[in-house]
N, C-alpha and C positions, 0 to 999 in steps of 0.2 A: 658704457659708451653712450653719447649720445651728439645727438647733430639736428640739423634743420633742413632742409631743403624749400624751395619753391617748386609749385607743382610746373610743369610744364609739356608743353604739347608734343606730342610724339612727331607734329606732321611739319606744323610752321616754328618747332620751338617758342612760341611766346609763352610768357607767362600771367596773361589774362586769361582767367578764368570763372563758369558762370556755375554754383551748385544747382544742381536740381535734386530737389529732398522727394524723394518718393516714398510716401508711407502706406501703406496695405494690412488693416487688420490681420491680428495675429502673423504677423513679417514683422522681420525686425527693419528697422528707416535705415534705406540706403539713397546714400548719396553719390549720385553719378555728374561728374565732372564734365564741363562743355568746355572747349576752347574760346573766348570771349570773341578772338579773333575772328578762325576760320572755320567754327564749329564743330570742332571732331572732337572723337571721345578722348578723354583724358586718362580719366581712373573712374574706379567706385568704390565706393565704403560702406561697411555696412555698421551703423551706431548700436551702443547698448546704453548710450545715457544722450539728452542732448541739453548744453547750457550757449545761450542765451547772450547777446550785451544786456540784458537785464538779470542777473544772477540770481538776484532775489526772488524773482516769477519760478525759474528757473528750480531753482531750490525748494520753493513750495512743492512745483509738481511732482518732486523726486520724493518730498518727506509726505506725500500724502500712501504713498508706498511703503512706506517701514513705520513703527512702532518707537516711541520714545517714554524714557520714563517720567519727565517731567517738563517743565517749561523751562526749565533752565538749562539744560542738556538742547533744548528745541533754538534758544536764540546763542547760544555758542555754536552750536552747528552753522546755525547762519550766519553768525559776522564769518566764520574759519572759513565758509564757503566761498564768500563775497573777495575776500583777501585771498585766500588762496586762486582761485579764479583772474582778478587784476596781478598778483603776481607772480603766474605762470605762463600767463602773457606777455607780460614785459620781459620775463627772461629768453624767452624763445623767441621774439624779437631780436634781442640782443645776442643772442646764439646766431641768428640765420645770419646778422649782418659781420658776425665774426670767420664765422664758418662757411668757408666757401665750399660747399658739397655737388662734388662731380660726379657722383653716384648715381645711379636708380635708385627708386624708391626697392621697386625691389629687391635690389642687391643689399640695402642698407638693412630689409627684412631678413635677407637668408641670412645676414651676418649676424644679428642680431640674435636669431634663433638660434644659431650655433653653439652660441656664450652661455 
């Protein structure tokens, strides 16, 4: 399964929406959602990776954490990065504007977990 949604306000239904990234040594970065609108809470997230419109920074930071056996293994990883990042974008774009999802976010979780 899979789908897209836009996030949206529990209070005024818009769909502007403001992240606020809040990071705390040793926490994991959670991102809690603002309504652009009327300021109420949206949702929150909590991240285990964070990339970037700049992929390649993005990808640095990630490979300064793992171990590689050579430099050729080091710039395959990075074009696969950089491509795969532009085009999982574009599809889920193209997903959201195909898929009209009247779901919750969480209902589309429990369902998911189910599977």
């Amino acid at each position: 399964m899979e789908t897209v949604k836009y996030e949206t306000c529990p209070r005024c239904n818009s769909i502007d929406v403001r992240n606020n990234v809040y990071i705390k040594k040793g926490e994991s970065i959670r991102i809690y959602v603002e309504c652009a609108k009327c300021g109420g809470f949206v949702a929150r997230y909590a991240l285990t990776k964070y990339t970037s419109d700049k992929p390649y920074e993005s990808l640095l930071q990630n490979l300064r954490m793992e171990r590689f056996p050579g430099s050729r293994t080091v710039a395959k990883t990075i074009e696969e990065f950089s491509t795969h990042v532009s085009e999982a974008f574009e599809h889920v774009k193209k997903l959201r504007d195909t898929v009209k999802e009247k779901r919750k976010v969480e209902e589309i979780i429990v369902e998911i977990e189910k599977t």
